[in-house]
C-alpha positions in Angstrom: -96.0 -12.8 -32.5 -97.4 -11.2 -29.3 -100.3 -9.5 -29.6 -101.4 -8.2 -25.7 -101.5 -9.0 -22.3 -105.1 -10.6 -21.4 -104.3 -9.9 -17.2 -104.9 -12.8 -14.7 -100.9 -11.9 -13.9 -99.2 -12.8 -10.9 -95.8 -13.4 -9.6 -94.7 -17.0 -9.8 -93.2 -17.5 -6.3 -90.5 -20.5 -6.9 -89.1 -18.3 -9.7 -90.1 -14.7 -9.2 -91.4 -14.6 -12.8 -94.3 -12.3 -13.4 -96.3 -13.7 -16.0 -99.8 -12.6 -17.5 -101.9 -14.5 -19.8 -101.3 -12.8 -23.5 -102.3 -12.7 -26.7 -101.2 -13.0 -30.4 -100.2 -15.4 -33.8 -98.5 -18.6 -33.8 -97.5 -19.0 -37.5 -95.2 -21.3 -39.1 -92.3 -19.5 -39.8 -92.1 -20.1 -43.6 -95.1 -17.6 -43.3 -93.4 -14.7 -41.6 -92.6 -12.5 -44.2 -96.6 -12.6 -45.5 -97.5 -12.0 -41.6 -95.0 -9.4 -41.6 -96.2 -7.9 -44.7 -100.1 -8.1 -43.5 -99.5 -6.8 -40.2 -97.2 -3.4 -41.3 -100.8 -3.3 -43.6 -103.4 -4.1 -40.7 -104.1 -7.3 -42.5 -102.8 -9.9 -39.8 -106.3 -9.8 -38.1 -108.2 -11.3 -41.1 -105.6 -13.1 -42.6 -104.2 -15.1 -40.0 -107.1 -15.3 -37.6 -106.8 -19.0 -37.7 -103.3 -18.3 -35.9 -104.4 -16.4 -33.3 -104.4 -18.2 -29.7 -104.4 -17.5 -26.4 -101.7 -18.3 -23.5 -103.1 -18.7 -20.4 -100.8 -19.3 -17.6 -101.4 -21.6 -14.4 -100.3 -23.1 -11.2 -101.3 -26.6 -11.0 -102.0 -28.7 -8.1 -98.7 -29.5 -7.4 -96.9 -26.3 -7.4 -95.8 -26.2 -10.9 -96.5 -23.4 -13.1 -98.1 -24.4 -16.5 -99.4 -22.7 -19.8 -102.4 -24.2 -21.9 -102.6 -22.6 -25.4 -106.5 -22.0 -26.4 -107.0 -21.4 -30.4 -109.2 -18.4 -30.6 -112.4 -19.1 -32.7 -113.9 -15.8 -34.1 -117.9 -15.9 -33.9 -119.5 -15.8 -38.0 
């Protein structure tokens, strides 16, 4: 479930894409009725913070575009 756009965008030239890094849950989907639920109720944040991850798009040294998803690990 996307969350936000993070920036770092730019437009990929082989494909004309424009991507951006973003934001937001990665949750099994046997859970998405709860996240559904929690997120209608501002719960998502707390509840499935161990979902949340980061999408942070690349061109690597050959050319080719490439995403690397980061977990995002809240500070105690």
């Amino acid at each position: 479930m996307l969350d936000a756009g993070e920036g770092n965008d730019f437009e990929y030239a082989k494909t004309g894409w424009n991507v951006e890094d973003l934001s937001g849950w990665l949750i099994d989907e046997s859970l998405k009725d709860k996240f559904m639920e929690d997120k209608e109720n501002n719960k998502a944040y707390e509840t499935f913070s161990d979902n949340y991850i980061f999408a942070k798009w690349y061109i690597k040294d050959d050319g080719e575009l490439a995403i690397i998803l980061k977990k995002y690990y809240k500070l105690q």
